[in-house]
C-alpha positions in Angstrom: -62.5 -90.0 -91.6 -59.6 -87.7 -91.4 -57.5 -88.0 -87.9 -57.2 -84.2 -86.0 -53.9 -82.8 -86.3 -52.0 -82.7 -83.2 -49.2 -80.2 -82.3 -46.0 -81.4 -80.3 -44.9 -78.5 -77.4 -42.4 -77.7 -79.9 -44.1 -77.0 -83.0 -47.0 -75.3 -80.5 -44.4 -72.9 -79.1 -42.8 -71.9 -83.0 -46.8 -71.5 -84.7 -47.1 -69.3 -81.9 -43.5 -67.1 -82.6 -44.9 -67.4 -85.8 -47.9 -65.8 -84.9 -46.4 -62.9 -82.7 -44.0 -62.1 -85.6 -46.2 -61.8 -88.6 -48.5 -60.1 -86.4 -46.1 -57.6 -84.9 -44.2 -57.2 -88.2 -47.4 -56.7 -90.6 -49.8 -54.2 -88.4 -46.6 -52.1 -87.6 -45.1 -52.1 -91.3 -48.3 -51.7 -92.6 -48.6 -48.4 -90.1 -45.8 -47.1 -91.2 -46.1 -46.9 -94.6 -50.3 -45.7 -94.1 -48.3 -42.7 -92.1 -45.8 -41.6 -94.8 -48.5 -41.8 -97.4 -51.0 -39.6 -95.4 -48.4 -37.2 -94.3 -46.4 -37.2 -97.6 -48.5 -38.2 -100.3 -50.7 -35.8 -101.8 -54.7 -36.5 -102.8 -57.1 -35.6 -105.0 -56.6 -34.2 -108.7 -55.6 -30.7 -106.8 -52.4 -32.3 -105.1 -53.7 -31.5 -101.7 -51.8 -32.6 -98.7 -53.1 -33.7 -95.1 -52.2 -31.7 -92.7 -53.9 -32.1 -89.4 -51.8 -34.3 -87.5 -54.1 -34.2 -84.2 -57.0 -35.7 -86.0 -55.2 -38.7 -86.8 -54.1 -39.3 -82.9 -58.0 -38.6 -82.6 -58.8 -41.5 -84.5 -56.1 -43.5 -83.1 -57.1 -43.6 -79.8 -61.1 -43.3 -80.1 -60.4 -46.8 -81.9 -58.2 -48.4 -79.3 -60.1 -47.3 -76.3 -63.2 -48.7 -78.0 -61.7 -52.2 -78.3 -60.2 -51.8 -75.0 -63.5 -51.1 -73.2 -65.1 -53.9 -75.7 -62.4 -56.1 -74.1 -62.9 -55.7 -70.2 -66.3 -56.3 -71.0 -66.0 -59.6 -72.6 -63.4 -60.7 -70.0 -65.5 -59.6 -67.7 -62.6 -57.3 -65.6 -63.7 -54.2 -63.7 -63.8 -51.1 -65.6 -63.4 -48.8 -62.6 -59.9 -47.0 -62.7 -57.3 -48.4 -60.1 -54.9 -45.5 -60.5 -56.3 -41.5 -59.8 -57.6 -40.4 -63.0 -54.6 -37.7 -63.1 -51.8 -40.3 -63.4 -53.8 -41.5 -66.8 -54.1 -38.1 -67.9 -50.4 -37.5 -67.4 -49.7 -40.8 -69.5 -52.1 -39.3 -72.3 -50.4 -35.8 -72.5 -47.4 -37.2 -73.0 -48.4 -40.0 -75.4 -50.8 -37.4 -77.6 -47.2 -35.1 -77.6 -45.5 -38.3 -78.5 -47.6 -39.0 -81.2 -48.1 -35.5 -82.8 -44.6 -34.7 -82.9 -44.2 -38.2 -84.8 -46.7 -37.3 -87.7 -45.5 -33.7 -87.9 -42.2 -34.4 -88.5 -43.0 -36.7 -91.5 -43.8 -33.4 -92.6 -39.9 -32.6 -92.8 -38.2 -35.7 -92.7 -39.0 -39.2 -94.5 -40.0 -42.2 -92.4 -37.0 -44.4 -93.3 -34.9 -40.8 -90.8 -37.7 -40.5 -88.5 -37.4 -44.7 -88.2 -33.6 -44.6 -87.1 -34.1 -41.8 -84.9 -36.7 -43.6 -82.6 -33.9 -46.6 -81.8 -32.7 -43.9 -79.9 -35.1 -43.4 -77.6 -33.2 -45.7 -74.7 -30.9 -42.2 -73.9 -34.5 -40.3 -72.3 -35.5 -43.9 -71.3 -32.2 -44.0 -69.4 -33.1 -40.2 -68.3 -36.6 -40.3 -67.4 -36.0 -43.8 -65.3 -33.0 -42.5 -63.5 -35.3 -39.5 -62.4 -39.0 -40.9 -61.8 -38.1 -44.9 -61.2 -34.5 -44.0 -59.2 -32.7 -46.6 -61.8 -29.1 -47.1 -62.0 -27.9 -48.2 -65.5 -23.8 -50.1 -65.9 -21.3 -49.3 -68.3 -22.3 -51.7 -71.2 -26.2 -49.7 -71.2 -24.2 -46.2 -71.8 -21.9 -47.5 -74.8 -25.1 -49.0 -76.2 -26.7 -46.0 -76.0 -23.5 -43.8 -77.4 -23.2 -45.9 -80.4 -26.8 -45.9 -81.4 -26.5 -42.0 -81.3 -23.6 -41.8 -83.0 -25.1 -44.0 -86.0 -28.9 -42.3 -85.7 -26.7 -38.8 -85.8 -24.6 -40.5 -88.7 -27.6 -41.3 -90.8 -29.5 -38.0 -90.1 -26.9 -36.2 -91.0 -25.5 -37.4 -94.6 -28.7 -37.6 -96.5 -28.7 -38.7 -99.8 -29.7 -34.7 -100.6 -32.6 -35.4 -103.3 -35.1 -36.4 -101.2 -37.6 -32.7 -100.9 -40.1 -32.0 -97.9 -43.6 -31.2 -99.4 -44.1 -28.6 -96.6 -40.6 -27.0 -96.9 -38.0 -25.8 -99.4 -34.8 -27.3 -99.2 -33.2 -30.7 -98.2 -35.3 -32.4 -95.8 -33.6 -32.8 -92.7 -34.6 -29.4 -91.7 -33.8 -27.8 -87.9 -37.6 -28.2 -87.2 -37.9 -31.7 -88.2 -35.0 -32.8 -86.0 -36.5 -30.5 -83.2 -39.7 -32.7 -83.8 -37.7 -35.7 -83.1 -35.8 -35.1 -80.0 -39.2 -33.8 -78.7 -40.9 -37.2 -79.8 -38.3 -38.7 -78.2 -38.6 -36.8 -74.9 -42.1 -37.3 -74.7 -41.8 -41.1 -75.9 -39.2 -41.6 -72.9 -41.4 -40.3 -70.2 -44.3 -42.4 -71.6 -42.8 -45.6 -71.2 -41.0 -44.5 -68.1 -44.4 -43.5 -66.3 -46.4 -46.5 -67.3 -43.8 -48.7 -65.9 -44.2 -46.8 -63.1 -48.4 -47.2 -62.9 -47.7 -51.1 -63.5 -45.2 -51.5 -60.7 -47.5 -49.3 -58.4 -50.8 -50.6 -59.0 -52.2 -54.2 -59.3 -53.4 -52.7 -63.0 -54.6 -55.5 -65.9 -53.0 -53.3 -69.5 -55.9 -53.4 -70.8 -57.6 -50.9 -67.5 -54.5 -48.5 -68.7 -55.2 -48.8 -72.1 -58.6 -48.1 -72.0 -58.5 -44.9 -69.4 -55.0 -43.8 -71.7 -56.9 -43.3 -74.6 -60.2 -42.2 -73.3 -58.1 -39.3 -71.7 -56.3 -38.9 -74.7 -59.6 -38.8 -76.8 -61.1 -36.2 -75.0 -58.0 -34.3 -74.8 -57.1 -34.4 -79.1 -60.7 -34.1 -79.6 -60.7 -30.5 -77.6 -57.2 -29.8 -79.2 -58.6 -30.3 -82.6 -61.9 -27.6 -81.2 -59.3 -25.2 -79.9 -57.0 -25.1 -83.0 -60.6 -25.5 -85.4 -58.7 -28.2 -87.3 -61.8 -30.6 -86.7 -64.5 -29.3 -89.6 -61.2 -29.0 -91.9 -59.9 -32.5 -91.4 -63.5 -34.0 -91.4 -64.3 -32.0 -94.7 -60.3 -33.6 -96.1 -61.7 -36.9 -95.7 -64.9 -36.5 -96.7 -63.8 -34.8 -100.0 -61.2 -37.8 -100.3 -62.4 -41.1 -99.9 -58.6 -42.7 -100.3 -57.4 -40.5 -97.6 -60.6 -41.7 -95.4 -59.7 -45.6 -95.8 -56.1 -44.7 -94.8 -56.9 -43.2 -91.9 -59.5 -46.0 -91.3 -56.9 -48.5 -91.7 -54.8 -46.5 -89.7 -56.7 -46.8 -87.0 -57.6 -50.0 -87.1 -53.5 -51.6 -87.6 -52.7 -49.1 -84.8 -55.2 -50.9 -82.2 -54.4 -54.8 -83.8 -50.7 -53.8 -82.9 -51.3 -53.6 -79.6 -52.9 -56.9 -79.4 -49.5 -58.7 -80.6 -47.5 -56.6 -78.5 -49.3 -57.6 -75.2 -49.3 -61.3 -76.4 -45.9 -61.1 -77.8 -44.8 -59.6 -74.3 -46.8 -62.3 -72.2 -45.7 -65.5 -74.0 -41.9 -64.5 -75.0 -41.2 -61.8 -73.0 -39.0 -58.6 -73.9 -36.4 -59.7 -74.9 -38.0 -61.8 -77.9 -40.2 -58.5 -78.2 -37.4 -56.4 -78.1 -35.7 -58.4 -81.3 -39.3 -58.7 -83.4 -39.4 -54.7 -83.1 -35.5 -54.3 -84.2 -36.2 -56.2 -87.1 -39.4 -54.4 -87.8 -38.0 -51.0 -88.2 -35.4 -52.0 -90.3 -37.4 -53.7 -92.9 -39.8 -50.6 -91.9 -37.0 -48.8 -93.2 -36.4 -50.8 -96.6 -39.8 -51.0 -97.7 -40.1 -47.0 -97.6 -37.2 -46.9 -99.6 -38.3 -48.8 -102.3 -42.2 -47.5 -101.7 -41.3 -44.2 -101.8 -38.1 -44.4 -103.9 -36.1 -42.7 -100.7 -32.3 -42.6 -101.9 -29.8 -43.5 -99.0 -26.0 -42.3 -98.6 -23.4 -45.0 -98.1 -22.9 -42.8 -95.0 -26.6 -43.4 -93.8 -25.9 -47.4 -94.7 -22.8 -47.0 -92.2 -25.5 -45.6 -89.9 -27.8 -47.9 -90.3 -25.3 -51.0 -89.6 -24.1 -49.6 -86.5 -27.8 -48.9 -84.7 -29.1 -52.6 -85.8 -25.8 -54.0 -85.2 -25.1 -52.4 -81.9 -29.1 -53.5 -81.1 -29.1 -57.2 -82.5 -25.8 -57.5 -80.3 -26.9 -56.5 -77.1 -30.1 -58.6 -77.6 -27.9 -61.5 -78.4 -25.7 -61.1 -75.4 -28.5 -60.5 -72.8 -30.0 -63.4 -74.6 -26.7 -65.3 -73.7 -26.7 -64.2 -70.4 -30.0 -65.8 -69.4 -29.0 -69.4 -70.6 -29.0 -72.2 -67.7 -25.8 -72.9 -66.6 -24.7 -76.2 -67.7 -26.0 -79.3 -65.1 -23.6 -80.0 -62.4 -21.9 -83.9 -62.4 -22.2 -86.3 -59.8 -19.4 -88.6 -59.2 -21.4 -91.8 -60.8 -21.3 -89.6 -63.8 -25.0 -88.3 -64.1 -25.9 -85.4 -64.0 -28.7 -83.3 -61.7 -31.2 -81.0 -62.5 -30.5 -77.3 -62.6 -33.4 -75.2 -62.4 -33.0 -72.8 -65.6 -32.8 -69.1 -64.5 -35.6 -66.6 -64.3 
């Protein structure tokens, strides 16, 4: 009879890296491409293109508040909301925003621009957190943030110049798709900013924000979707293409397994390890579209590219550095004692 197979706390802790990263890294590659292809990609034998942007956050979030809910229950946490149901619904505007402006810019720009543009979301981060959470940011967080401008501005504005917008004439980098991006940006930056916020003010488990998030945000896409009589249109898409209703099936569904990782990846590692796992992700985010998608790049967009991962992989290595122990003190015998590690 075969002996069971026991783990050291070493090889424990990598299978579990091991897990976080192929979790993180295949729901959110996977995402990325099913976006591109629904927003870029035409369907059917007529060459007919997806254009209701709102249905897919629709989707999106009715999914993730289902498992949410699904999850409370099983873990048997209170379902009752700890914050007023306003400070959700603020978190849901600006997350639905977030999220529309994302998909409608694929419409004028390809994923691997819209990609390099999002590492530049820490300047509203650094906006919105000096405003709502009164947070004071040193010299080393600005020049950061300046040089992954300079190479997001670098890369958005040398494009290769073959690769055509479906929904526009023309190069694709137009004004409107930019505009799309500093408004995802915005919008992204307040997000973040304001559930920090909710976290820090409320004894709140993620999963409670989660859940009340995207129930807000499902009601508020859903009457969106009524307002703008997209609903009927985008059902009848999908129902007329069965492709286009697995993608935004699997959509869905990568979308809410993504958040799973990212609250485990969070818990067991912390941000730092998190903040590395998602660098890495955009940029081979960014490869795979090329070579999906057959998206030419500039050798001023590669100069672009180098400077936002390299300026981001350096300041994750040197606040990595930072946090090491300091080395254990001597005592005159020779030996050395303990030195608890820093938090």
């Amino acid at each position: 009879m075969a002996e069971p197979v026991t783990w050291t706390p070493k090889e424990s802790k990598l299978w579990k890296v091991v897990f976080a990263v192929a979790g993180i890294m295949s729901t959110l590659v996977i995402y990325g491409v099913l976006q591109e292809k629904i927003m870029r990609v035409p369907y059917g034998v007529n060459k007919e293109y997806f254009k209701h942007s709102l249905f897919l956050v629709f989707c999106n979030r009715i999914t993730t508040s289902a498992v949410s809910a699904g999850t409370l229950i099983v873990s048997k946490k209170a379902l009752d909301p700890v914050a007023p149901i306003y400070k959700y619904c603020l978190i849901s505007i600006s997350n639905i925003l977030t999220t529309t402006c994302q998909y409608e810019a694929l419409k004028y720009v390809s994923f691997p621009v819209q990609t390099l543009a999002k590492c530049a979301k820490m300047i509203p981060v650094m906006v919105w957190g000096t405003m709502i959470m009164q947070k004071r940011y040193v010299g080393p967080d600005y020049l950061l943030a300046f040089l992954v401008t300079v190479g997001c501005s670098i890369f958005i504005l040398f494009p290769a110049g073959t690769d055509i917008s479906p929904y526009s004439r023309g190069r694709e980098n137009t004004v409107w798709g930019v505009s799309l991006m500093v408004g995802y940006l915005g919008f992204d930056g307040f997000t973040s900013t304001f559930q920090d916020k909710l976290f820090k003010g409320y004894d709140m488990e993620i999963h409670n924000q989660i859940f009340y998030t995207t129930v807000c945000s499902c009601l508020l896409s859903f009457t969106g979707l009524i307002l703008q009589g997209h609903l009927l249109p985008a059902i009848d898409f999908v129902y007329r293409h069965n492709d286009c209703f697995f993608d935004v099936a699997l959509l869905s569904a990568v979308a809410t397994a993504s958040q799973f990782f990212i609250s485990y990846t969070i818990r067991a590692f912390g941000s730092l390890t998190f903040a590395t796992i998602m660098t890495t992700r955009q940029l081979v985010s960014i490869m795979l579209s090329c070579v999906w998608f057959s998206h030419p790049l500039s050798w001023e967009q590669w100069i672009g590219a180098v400077i936002v991962f390299g300026s981001l992989y350096s300041k994750n290595l040197m606040k990595k550095a930072s946090q090491k122990p300091p080395p254990p003190e001597h005592t005159l015998d020779g030996a050395s004692s303990p030195v608890k590690a820093l938090p």
